[in-house]
C-alpha positions as CSV (number, residue, x, y, z in Angstrom):
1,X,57.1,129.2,100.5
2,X,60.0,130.6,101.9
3,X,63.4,129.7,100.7
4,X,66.3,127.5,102.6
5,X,69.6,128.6,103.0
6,X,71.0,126.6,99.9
7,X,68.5,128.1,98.0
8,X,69.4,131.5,99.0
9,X,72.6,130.9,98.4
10,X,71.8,129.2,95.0
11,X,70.2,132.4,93.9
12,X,72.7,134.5,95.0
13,X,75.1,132.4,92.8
14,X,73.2,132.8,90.0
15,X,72.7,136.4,90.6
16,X,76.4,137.1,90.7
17,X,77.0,135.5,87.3
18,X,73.5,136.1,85.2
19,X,74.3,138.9,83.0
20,X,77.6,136.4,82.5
21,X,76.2,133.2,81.0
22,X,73.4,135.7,78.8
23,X,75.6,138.0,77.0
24,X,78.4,135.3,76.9
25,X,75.8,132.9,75.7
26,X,74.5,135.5,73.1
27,X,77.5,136.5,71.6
28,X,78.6,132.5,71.1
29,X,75.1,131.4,69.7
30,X,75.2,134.6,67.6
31,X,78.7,133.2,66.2
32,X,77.8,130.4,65.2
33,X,74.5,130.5,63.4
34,X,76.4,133.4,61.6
35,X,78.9,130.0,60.5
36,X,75.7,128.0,59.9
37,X,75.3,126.1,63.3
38,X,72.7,125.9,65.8
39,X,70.1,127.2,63.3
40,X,67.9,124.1,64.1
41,X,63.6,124.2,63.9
42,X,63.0,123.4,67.7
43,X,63.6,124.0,70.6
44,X,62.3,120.6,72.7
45,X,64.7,119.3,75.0
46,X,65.1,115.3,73.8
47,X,65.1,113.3,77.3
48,X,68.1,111.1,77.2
49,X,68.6,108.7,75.6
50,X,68.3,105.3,78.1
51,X,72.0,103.3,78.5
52,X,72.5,100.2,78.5
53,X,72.3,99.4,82.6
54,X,76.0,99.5,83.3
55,X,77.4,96.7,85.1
56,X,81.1,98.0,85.3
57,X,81.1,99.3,88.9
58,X,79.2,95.5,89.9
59,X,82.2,93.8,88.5
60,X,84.5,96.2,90.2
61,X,83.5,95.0,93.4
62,X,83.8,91.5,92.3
63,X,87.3,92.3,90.9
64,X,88.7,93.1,94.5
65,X,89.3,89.9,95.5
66,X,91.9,89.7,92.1
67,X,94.9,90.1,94.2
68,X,97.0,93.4,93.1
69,X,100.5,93.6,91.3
70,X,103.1,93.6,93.6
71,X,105.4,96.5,93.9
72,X,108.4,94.2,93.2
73,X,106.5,93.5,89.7
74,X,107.2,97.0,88.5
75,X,107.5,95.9,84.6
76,X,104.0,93.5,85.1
77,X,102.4,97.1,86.2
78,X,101.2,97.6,82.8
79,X,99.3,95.8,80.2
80,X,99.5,96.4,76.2
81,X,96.7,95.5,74.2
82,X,97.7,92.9,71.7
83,X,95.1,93.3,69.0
84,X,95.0,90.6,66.1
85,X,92.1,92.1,63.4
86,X,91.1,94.5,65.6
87,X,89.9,92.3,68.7
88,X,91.7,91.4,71.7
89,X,92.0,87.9,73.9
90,X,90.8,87.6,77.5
91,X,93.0,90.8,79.5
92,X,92.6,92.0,83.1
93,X,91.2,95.1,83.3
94,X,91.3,95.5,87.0
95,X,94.6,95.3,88.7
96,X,96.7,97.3,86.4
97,X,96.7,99.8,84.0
98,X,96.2,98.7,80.3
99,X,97.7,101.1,77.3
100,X,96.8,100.4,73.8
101,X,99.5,101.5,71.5
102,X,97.9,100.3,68.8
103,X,97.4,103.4,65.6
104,X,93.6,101.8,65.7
105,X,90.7,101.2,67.6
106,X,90.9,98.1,69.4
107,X,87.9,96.0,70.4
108,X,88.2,94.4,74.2
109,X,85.5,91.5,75.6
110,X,84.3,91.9,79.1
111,X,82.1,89.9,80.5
112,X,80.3,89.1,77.6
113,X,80.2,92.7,76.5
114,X,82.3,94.2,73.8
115,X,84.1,98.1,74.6
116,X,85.8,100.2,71.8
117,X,89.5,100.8,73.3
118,X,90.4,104.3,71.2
119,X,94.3,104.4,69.7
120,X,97.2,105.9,72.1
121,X,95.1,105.3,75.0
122,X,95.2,103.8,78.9
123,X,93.0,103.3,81.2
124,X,92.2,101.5,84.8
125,X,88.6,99.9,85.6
126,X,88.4,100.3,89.7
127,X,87.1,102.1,92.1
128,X,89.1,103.9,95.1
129,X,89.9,101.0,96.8
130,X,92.0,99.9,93.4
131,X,93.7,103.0,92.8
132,X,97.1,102.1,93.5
133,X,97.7,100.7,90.1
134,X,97.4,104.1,88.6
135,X,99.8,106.1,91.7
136,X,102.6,103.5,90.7
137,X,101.7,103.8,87.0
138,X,105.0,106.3,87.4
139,X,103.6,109.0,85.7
140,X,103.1,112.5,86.4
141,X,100.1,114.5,84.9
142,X,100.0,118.3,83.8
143,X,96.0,117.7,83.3
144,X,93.9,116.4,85.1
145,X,90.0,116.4,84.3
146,X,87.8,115.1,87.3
147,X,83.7,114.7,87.0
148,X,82.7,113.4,90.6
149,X,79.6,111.5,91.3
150,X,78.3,114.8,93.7
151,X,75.6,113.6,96.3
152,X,72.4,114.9,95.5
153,X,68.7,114.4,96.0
154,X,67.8,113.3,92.1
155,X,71.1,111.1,92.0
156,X,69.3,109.1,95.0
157,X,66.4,108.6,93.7
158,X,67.1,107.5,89.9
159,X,69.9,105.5,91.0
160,X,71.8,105.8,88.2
161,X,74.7,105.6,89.6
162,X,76.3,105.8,93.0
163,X,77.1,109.0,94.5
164,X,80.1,109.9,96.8
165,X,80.3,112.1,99.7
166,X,82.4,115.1,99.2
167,X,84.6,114.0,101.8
168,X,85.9,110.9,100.5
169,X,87.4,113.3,97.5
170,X,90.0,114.3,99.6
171,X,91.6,110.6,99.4
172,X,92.2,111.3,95.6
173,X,96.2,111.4,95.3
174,X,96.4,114.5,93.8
175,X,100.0,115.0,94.7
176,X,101.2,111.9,93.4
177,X,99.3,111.9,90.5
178,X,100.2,115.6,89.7
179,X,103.5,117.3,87.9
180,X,104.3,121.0,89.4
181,X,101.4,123.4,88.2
182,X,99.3,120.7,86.9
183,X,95.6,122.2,86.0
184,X,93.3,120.7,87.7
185,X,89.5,121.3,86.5
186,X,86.5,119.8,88.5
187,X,82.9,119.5,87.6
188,X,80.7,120.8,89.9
189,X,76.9,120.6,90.4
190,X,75.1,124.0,91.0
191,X,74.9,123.4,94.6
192,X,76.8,126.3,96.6
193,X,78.0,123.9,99.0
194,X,79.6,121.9,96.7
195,X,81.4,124.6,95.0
196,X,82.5,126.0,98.7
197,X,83.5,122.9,99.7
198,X,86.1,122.7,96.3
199,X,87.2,125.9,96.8
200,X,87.5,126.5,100.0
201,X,88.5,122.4,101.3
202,X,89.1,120.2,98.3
203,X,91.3,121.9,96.6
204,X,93.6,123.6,99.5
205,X,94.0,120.1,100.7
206,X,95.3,119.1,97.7
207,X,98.0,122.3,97.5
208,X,95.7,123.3,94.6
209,X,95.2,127.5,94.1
210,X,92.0,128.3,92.3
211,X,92.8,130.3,89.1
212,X,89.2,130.2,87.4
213,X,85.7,129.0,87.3
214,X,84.2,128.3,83.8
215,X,80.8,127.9,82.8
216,X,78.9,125.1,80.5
217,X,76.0,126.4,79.2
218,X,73.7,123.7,77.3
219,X,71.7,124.7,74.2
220,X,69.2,123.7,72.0
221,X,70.0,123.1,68.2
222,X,68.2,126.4,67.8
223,X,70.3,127.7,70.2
224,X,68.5,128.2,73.2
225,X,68.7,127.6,76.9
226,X,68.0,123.7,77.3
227,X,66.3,125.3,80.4
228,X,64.8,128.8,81.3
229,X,68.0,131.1,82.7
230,X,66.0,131.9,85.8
231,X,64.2,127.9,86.2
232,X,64.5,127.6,90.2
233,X,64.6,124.3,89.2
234,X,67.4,123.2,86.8
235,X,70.2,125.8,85.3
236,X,71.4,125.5,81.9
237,X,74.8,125.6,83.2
238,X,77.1,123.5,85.3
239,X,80.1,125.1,86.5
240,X,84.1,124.1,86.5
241,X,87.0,124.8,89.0
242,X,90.1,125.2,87.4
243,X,93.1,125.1,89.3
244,X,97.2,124.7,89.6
245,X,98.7,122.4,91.6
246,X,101.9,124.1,93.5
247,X,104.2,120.9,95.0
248,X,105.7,122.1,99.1
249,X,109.0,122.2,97.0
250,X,108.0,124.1,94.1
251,X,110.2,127.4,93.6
252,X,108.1,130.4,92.9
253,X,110.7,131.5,90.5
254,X,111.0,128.0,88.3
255,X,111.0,128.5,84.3
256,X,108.2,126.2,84.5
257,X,106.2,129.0,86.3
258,X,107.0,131.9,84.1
259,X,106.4,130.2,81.0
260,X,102.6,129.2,82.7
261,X,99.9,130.2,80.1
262,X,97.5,132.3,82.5
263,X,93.9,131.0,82.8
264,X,91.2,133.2,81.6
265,X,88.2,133.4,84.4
266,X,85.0,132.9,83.5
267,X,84.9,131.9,80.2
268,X,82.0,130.0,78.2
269,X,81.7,126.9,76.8
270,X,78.4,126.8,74.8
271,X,77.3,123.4,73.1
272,X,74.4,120.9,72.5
273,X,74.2,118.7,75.4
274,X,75.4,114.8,74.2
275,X,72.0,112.7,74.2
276,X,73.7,110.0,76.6
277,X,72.4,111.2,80.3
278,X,75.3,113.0,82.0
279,X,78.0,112.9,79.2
280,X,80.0,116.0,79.5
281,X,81.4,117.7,76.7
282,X,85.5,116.8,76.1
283,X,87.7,119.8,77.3
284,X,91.0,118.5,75.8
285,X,91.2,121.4,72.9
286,X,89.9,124.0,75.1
287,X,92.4,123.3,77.6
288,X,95.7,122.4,75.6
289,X,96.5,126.2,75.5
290,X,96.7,126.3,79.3
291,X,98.8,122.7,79.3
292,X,101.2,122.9,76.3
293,X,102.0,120.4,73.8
294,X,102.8,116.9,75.0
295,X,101.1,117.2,77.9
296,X,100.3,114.0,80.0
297,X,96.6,113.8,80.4
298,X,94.5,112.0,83.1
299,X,90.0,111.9,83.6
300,X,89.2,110.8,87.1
301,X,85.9,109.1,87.3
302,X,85.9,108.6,83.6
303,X,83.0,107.0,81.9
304,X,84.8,107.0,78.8
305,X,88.3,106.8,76.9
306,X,89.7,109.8,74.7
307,X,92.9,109.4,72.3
308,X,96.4,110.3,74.1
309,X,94.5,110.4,77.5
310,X,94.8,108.2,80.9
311,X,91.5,107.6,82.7
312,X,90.5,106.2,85.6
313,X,86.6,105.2,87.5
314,X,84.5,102.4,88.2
315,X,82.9,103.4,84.8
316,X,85.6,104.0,82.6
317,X,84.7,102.0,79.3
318,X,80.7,102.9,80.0
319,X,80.2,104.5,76.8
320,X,82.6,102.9,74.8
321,X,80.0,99.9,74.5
322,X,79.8,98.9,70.8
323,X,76.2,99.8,71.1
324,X,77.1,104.0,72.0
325,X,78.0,104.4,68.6
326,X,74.4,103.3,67.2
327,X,73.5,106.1,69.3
């Protein structure tokens, strides 16, 4: 059968960065069974492993009728985690942010359900609606990580979770959220149109200039494409926009520009996809050469909390469920 324009364009995609993702993909896999890794037996392709239905975005919607801080309440803005033996009382997860400070791992009851808070953490449970806790947060990010919930035809029919139209990104607040030449990286789905559409919409809206794409390629433990390179079906790699935020009153000339540590296009990042459906691998050591030390941190549409990070979704504390770790 003859091929629609996204496919054409799909293949043309691929075409332009093949020999890319093969040789790059050689040379890491190469590396590291010569250090003893990926040097597994088979090459079967696990299915994931099934979560626990998540009910966090269900209580999100319930949670807007929890009437929001009031700008006047600028110190009640923020919520600490008191911890006494590692477990926390009843807190409200929904209409501000909540930091642990805690040198531990602090253990947090919702709903009956029990989520891992990680130390030197913070984190808001809402969905757009309920953003405004994190723009008056008062902090500016040089980081910021994003995996959106991209429309597509599989995503509607598993209903794992809910999808959002590609115009609705533009409402993030970038500009607030974002310090001068803040690098901004977005996951995006194979899809040409998406990848146009962050390129060439997303992130001029935001005053972002595209400085890279990078590739995820996803292996077996013997190191081998989770899927066939050429499968017109499913890729073994998912792609990332990296970008720099410039602010309207940034000076081209600013210390902060010349000391900018210049992002490398297309590089690699080769690994074992995580056995949880649609867990991405963490870019925070990847991306701290291109931040500098001390840099604020911030995932949007998080589904999970890392150390010295902020995060933010409707999902945010989905796999830090005390029953992940048995995974």
């Amino acid at each position: 059968s003859e091929l629609n324009q996204g496919e054409i364009d799909s293949q043309a995609f691929h075409e332009k960065i093949r020999s890319v993702v093969l040789e790059g993909t050689k040379s890491l896999v190469d590396s590291a069974r010569s250090l003893g890794y990926l040097n597994g037996v088979t090459d079967t392709v696990d299915e994931p492993l099934p979560s626990q239905e998540c009910s966090l975005a269900a209580l999100c919607e319930m949670a807007k009728g929890l009437p929001l801080v009031d700008d006047e309440e600028r110190e009640e803005r923020v919520q600490l985690l008191v911890a006494e033996d590692g477990r926390t009382s009843h807190v409200d997860l929904f209409s501000r942010v909540t930091e642990s400070e805690s040198d531990w791992a602090t253990v947090v009851p919702l709903m009956g359900e029990e989520y891992v808070i990680p130390p030197h953490t913070a984190f808001l449970l809402s969905d757009f609606t309920r953003i405004q806790p994190l723009v008056h947060y008062g902090r500016r990010f040089d980081l910021i990580v994003m995996d959106p919930p991209w429309e597509n035809k599989s995503v509607k029919r598993s209903r794992r979770y809910s999808s959002l139209p590609s115009s609705q990104l533009k409402r993030l607040p970038i500009p607030t959220l974002a310090s001068p030449n803040c690098l901004v990286v977005t996951w995006v789905t194979n899809r040409p149109s998406h990848l146009r559409f962050v390129r060439e919409e997303l992130y001029p809206h935001w005053g972002v200039d595209v400085v890279a794409e990078w590739f995820w390629v996803k292996v077996t433990t013997s190191g081998r494409f989770v899927f066939p390179l050429d499968s017109h079906h499913k890729k073994p790699y998912e792609v990332l926009v990296l970008g720099r935020y410039r602010s309207p009153a940034h000076d081209a000339t600013s210390s902060s520009e010349t000391s900018e540590v210049p992002v490398e296009d297309q590089r690699l990042i080769v690994s074992v996809p995580s056995a949880l459906h649609s867990q991405k691998p963490s870019l925070s050591e990847v991306l701290k050469p291109h931040v500098g030390a001390g840099a604020e941190c911030l995932e949007l549409f998080a589904r999970s909390l890392q150390p010295g990070w902020t995060s933010w979704g409707n999902e945010v504390l989905k796999f830090q469920h005390v029953t992940v770790e048995d995974f």
